[in-house]
C-alpha positions, 0 to 999 in steps of 0.5 A: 546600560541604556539601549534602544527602548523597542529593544527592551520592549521586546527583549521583555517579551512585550511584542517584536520590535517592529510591533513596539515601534508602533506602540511607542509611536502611539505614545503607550510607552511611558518612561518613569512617568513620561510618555516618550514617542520618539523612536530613537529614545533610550533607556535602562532596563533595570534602572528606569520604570517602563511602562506599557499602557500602564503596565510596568514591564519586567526583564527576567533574571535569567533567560530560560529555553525549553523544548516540549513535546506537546501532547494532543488536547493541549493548547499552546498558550499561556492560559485557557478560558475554557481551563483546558490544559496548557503547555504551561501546565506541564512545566512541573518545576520551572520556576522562570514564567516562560511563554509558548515561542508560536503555537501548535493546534489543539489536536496537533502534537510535538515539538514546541519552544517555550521561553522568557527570551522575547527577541529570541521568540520573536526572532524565531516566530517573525515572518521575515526569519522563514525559521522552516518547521517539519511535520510527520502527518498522517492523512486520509488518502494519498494525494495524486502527483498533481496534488503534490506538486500544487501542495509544493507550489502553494495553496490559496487560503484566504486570498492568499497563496501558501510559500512554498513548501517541502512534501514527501511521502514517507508509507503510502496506502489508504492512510498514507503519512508525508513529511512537510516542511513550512517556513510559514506558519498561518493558523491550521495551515497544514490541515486547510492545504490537505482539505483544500485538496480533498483529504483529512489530516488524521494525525499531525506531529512536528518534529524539527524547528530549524536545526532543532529535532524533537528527538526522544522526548515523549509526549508531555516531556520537556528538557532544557536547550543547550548553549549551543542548540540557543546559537544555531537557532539564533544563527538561523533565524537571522538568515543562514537557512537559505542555502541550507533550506534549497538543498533540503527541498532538492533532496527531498524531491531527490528521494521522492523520485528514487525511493528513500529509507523508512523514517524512525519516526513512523509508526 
């Protein structure tokens, strides 16, 4: 069946389809042999040899979720050239050649999608989605009100302001740990917003992305998603989170200002 070509680009995983739009227009596509640079082009994805700069690109048989608990000391890419252990490295078993869905740093721990579903990944990771991911982070000091409430508004990082963001306080005390919640995922972006504001991340853990939870998974541990867990991802990342994530940042202010229950995942 032919389809657009930048949806098959990115149904195999190749770059979103806004990226594939480009690589077409700058004629690295080629089509049993012919460069084709015309956006509207179609093809067939298992009849016709697509080639990306020369790489002839393959769909997947079937299409693989994963949900990994990623322990600390592990990078969240394909590959390592310092051969540190990778997320991949723990998939004992899984046959399918999956990809890390965004990434975690090297000494952040938790939730992390893997998979061989391009347009699922790039649905989840585009900018545009605000798919919203929570973290459990144990910090060095507890932030002031003022602190918070800058934290909530948004952060400059490099010449540009953070989104903003949901934060609560979970235990205080001297190494006191909050829950956070971002749709927007800039490189190390938690720990620059707590150090921005004068304290250390000591531990950072995510434990939901969009309507996916971490649960009980251990560190290391990993388990298949299921058909539905797919479909409300999918349903997320195409926009039906706004109401949804409003609600979310006016309880959350709720319970900061009235108290709350301990959170199971404290320790």
């Amino acid at each position: 069946m032919e389809e657009r070509l930048q949806k098959i680009l990115a149904a195999a995983g190749v770059a979103s389809r806004r990226k594939a739009e480009t690589l077409i227009i700058e004629g690295r596509v080629t089509v049993n042999g012919k460069v084709v640079t015309e956006l509207g082009s179609r093809a067939d994805a298992l009849e016709d040899h697509i080639k990306v700069d020369g790489k002839l690109i393959h769909q997947p048989d079937h299409l693989v979720y994963i949900a990994l608990n990623k322990p600390d000391s592990v990078v969240s890419t394909a590959s390592d050239p310092e051969n540190r252990t990778t997320v991949l490295d723990l998939l004992h078993g899984i046959k399918a050649r999956v990809y890390p869905v965004g990434r975690l740093d090297y000494h952040s721990e938790g939730l992390i999608l893997l998979t061989n579903d391009g347009e699922f990944a790039n649905a989840i990771t585009a900018a545009r989605s605000h798919v919203p991911k929570t973290y459990l982070v144990k910090s060095k000091g507890q932030l002031t009100e003022e602190d918070e409430e800058q934290f909530r508004s948004g952060i400059p990082i490099n010449g540009r302001r953070t989104a903003p963001a949901g934060l609560r306080l979970l235990r205080r005390g001297d190494n006191p740990w909050y829950e956070v919640r971002l749709i927007e995922g800039r490189n190390q972006q938690i720990r620059i917003m707590f150090k921005h504001l004068g304290h250390l991340v000591e531990k950072l853990r995510r434990i939901r992305i969009g309507t996916l939870d971490l649960g009980s998974l251990k560190p290391g541990e990993f388990r298949y998603l299921t058909p539905d867990e797919v479909r409300k991802l999918r349903r997320l990342a195409a926009g039906e989170h706004q109401k949804a994530a409003g609600e979310h940042h006016r309880e959350g202010k709720h319970r900061q200002k009235h108290g709350r229950r301990k959170s199971s995942a404290e320790r």
